[in-house]
C-alpha positions as CSV (number, residue, x, y, z in Angstrom):
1,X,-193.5,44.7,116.6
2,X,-196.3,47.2,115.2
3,X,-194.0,47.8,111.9
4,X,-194.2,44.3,111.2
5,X,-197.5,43.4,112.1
6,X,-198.5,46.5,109.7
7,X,-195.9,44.9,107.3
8,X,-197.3,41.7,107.7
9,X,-201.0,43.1,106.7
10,X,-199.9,45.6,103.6
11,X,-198.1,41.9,101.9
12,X,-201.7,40.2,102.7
13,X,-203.8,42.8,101.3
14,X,-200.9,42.6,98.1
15,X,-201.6,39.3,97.9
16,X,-205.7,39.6,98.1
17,X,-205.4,41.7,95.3
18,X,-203.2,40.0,92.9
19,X,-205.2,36.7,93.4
20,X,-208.2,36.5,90.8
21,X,-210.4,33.7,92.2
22,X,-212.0,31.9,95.7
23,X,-211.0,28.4,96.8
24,X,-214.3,26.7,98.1
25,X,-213.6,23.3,99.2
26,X,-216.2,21.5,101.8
27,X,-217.7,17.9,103.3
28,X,-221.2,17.2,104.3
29,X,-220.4,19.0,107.6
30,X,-217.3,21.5,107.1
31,X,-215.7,23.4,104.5
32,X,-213.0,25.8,104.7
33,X,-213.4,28.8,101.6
34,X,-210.4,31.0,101.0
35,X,-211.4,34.6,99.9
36,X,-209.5,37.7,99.0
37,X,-210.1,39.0,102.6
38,X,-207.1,39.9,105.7
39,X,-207.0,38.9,109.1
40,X,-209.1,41.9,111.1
41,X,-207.2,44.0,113.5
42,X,-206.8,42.9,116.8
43,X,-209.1,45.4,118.0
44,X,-212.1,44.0,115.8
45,X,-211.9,40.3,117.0
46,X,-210.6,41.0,120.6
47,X,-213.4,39.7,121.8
48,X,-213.6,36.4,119.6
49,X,-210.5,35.5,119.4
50,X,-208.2,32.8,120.6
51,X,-205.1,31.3,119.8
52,X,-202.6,28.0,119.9
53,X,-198.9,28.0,119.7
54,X,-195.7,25.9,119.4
55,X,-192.1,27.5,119.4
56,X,-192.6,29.1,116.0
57,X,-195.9,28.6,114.6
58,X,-199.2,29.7,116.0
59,X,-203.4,29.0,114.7
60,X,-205.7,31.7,115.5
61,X,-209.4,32.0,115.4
62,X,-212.1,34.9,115.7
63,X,-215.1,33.1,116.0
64,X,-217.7,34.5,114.0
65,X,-221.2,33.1,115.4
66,X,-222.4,29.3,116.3
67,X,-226.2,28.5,115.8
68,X,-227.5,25.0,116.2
69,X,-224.8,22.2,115.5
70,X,-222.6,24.5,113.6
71,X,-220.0,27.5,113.9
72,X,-218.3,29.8,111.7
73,X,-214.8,31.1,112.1
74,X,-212.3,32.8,110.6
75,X,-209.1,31.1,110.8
76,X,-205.6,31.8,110.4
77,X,-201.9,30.2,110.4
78,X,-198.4,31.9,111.0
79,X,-195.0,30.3,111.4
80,X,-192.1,32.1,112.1
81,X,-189.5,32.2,109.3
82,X,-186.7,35.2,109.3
83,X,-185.3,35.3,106.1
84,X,-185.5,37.3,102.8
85,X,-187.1,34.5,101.1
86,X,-190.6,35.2,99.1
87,X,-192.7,31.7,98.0
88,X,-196.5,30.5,98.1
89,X,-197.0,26.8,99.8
90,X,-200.5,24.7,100.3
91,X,-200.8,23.6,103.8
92,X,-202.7,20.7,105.0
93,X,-205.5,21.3,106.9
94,X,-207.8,19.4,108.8
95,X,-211.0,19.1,110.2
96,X,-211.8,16.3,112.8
97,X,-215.1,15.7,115.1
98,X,-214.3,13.5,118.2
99,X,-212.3,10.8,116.1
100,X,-213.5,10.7,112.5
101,X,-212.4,12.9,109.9
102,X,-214.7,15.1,107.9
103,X,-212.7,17.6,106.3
104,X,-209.3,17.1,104.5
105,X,-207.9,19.4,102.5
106,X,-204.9,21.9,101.6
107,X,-204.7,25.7,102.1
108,X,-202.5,28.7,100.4
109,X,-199.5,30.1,102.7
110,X,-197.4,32.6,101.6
111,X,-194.2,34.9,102.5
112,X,-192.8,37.6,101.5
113,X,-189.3,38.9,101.2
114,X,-190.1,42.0,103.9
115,X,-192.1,39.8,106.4
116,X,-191.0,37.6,109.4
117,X,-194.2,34.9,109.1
118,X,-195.0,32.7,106.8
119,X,-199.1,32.9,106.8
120,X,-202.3,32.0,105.3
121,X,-205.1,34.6,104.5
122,X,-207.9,35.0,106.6
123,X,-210.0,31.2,105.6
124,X,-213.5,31.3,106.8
125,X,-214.4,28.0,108.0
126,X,-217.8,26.1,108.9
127,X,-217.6,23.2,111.5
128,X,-220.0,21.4,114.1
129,X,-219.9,22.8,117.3
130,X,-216.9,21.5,119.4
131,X,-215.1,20.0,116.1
132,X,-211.5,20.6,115.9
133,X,-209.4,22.6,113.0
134,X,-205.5,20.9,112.4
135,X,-203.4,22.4,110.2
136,X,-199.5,20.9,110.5
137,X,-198.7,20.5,114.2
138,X,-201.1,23.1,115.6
139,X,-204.9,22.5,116.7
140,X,-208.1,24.2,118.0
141,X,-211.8,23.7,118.3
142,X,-213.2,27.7,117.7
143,X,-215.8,26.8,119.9
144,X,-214.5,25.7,123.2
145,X,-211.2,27.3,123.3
146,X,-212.9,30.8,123.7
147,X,-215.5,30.1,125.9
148,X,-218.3,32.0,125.1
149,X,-221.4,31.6,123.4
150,X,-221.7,34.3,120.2
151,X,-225.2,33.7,118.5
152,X,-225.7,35.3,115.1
153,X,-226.6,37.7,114.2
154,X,-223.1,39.0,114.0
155,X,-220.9,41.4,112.2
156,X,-216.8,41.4,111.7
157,X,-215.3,44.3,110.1
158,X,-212.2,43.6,107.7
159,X,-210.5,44.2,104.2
160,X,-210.3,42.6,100.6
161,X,-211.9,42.3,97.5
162,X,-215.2,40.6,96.1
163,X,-215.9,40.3,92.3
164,X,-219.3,38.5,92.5
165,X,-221.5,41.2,94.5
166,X,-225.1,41.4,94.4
167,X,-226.4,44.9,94.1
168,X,-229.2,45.8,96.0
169,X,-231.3,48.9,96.6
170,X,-229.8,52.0,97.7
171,X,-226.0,50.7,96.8
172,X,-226.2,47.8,99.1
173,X,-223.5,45.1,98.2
174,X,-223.8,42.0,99.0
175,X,-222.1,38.4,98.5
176,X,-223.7,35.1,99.8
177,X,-220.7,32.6,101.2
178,X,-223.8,30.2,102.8
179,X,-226.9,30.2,103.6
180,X,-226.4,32.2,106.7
181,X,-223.2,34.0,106.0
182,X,-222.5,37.2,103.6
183,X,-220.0,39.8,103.0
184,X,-221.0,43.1,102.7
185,X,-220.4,46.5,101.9
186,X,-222.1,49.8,101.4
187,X,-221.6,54.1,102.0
188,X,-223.8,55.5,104.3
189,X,-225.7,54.7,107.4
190,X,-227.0,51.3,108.4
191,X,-228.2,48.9,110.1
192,X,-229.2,45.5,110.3
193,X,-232.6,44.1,111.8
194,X,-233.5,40.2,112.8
195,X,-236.9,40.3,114.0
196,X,-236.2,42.4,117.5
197,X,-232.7,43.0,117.5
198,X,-231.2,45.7,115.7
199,X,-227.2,45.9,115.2
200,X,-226.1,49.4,114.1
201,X,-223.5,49.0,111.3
202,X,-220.5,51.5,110.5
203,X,-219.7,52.4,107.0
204,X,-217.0,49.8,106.4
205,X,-215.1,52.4,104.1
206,X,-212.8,52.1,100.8
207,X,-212.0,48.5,100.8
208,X,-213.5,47.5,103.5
209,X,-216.1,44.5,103.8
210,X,-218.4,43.3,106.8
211,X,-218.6,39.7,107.4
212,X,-222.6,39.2,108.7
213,X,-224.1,36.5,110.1
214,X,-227.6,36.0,110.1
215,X,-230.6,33.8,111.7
216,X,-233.2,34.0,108.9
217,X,-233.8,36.4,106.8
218,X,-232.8,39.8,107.9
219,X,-233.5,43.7,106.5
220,X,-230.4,45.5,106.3
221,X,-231.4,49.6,106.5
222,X,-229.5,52.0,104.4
223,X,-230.0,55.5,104.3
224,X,-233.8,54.7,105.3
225,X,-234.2,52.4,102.9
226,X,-234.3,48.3,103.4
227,X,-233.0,45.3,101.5
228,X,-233.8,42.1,102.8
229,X,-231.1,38.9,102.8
230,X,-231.2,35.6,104.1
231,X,-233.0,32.8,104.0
């Protein structure tokens, strides 16, 4: 099962790097954006993470932070399909909060011919607190199915690519996906400071990219030297 799983990852990160642009598509209140990211490993999101499933098809979540009326969350799909076939597919996904809808929209799925799931990259979505994601037959609210508070700031750990970075001092990369969330990446030793609490950050290494959440603006501290982001 670890083979595949590791399989599973090495056709996502093919995938990330083929594709050459971000899908971004949003309401008032919601938007789910497609980047050239993977799902972390299990390890990273333990803690955050939750999960639906029917017979073959399952919708995960790793929450990423909730502050006021809204969360983040990185979201994926998986359906289980055995053969040697290889395709890409849009998905419909939704986004509903109580009974209205605020978000419809479609999302990439793809499978490759070594692979046993059919699955969507890692989407990083933005709903209201207890709002529910729908995609197919499958449904969650990232919020209330795992049953803990996270409050930013917060930091995820993952893989991909970004084309758009910001430099900032010291080698500091940065890449603003809202107002209060970034992707990041640097060499060295860092960490990140919002007003009194202070996250230590590990290097991310070749590849990889931290996910951060802020409050505010926050100084990121690399090699002794900060960069401020945020707003």
């Amino acid at each position: 099962m670890r083979e595949w799983k590791a399989l599973a990852l090495a056709s996502a990160l093919i995938l990330v790097l083929l594709s050459a642009f971000y899908v971004y598509r949003m309401s008032e209140r919601a938007y789910v954006k497609e980047m050239k990211i993977v799902w972390p490993d299990p390890d990273e999101i333990s803690a955050r993470w939750c999960s639906v499933n029917s017979t073959y098809s399952y919708l995960e979540s790793a929450l990423i932070s909730c502050q006021g009326g809204s969360c983040y969350s990185l979201l994926r799909y998986l359906a289980y399909f055995p053969t040697d076939d290889e395709f890409e597919e849009e998905l419909p996904m939704e986004v509903w909060q109580g009974n209205e809808r605020i978000l419809k929209t479609n999302v990439t799925a793809f499978k490759r011919n070594y692979t046993l799931y059919v699955q969507t990259l890692a989407l990083i979505v933005k709903l209201p607190r207890g709002a529910e994601v729908r995609v197919l037959n499958l449904s969650l609210s990232p919020s209330e199915c795992l049953g803990r508070e996270l409050s930013p700031p917060q930091v995820i750990y993952t893989r991909g690519m970004v084309e758009d970075w910001i430099h900032l001092r010291n080698g500091l990369r940065v890449y603003k996906i809202s107002d209060d969330l970034y992707a990041a990446s640097w060499r060295g030793n860092a960490s990140l400071i919002c007003g009194e609490v202070k996250l230590n950050l590990r290097e991310p290494g070749t590849g990889g990219i931290a996910i951060i959440s802020l409050s505010g603006r926050c100084d990121v501290e690399l090699n002794g030297v900060k960069s401020t982001i945020g707003s």
